[in-house]
Every structure is written in C-alpha cells, then in structure tokens.
N, C-alpha and C positions, 0 to 999 in steps of 0.2 A: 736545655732539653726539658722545657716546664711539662710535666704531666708523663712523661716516659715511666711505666711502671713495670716492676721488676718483681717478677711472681717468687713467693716465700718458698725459701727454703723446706727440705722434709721434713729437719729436724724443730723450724718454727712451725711445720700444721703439725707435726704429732705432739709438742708440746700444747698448742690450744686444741686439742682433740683429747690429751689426757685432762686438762686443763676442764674442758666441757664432761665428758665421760663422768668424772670426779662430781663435778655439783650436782650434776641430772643423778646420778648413785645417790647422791645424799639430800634427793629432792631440793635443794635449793634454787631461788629465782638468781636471773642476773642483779637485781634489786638487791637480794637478801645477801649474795655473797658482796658486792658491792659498799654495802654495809658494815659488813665483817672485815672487811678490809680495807675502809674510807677509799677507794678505788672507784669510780663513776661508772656506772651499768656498762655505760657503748665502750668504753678503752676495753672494760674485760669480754666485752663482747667480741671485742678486734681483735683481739690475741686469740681469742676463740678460732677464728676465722682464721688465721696466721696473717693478716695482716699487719700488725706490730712489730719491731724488732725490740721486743721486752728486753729490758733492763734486768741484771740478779736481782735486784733492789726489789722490784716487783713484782718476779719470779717467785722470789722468799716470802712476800706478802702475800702473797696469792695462796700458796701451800700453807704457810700460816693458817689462813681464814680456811682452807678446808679441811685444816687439823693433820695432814699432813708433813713428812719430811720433802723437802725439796726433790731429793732425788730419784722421788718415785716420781714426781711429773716429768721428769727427763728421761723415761724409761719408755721404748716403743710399748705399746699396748699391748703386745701378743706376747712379751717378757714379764707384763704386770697380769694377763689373764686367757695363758695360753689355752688353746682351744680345747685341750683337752682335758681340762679342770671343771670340778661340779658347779 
C-alpha cells in the first residue's frame, strides 16, 4: 500500500503547533532553531506540520534549543496559555 497516508494524530499537530507557537514567540527562523539544535530546517518543519512521528530523542532536542523543559511541548496550548491570561 505504497503512498496510503495516515493523517497525524492531535497529540503529533498539538506538539508541532507548540513546537511552532514557541519559536515564532521567541522570533526564531526554522534556519536559526535548526542550528540550535544541528536538526535540518524541513524535518523541524515537518513536525511543525504534524507530519513526523518524532522520536523523545528529538523531542528533547528540540525543547533544548528552545530553552525549554520537554514537558511544556506536550502540554495542549490552552493549558500553557489559557484564554484568559494577560
């Protein structure tokens, strides 16, 4: 079944959605976090997208490079900046 794809899970787009949220907050390019964490632009890009089924490995790296603890990327978005916060 070449090419049959299998749309991502919530919890892989709300992780590249924190994932994304986090660098655009800390103006970083895909380039520059890329950098930060020897990671090539389009993979971090793909996770972005929920495309990828990231690895901890990467997960860790990833929060690494945005100075972050891991477990605030695995956290829905609305539990890291509920609506009704300033």
């Amino acid at each position: 079944m070449a090419g049959l794809r299998v749309s991502p899970s919530r919890d892989r787009l709300l992780f590249g959605l924190r994932v994304r949220e986090e660098r655009r907050r800390q103006g970083l390019t895909l380039e520059e976090l890329g950098e930060r964490t020897s990671l090539v632009w389009n993979y971090i890009a793909s996770v972005e997208r929920g495309e990828r089924n990231i690895t901890m490995d990467n997960a860790s790296v990833l929060a690494k490079g945005l100075g972050l603890p891991l477990w605030t990327l695995l956290q829905d978005s609305s539990e890291v900046y509920p609506k009704d916060s300033p």
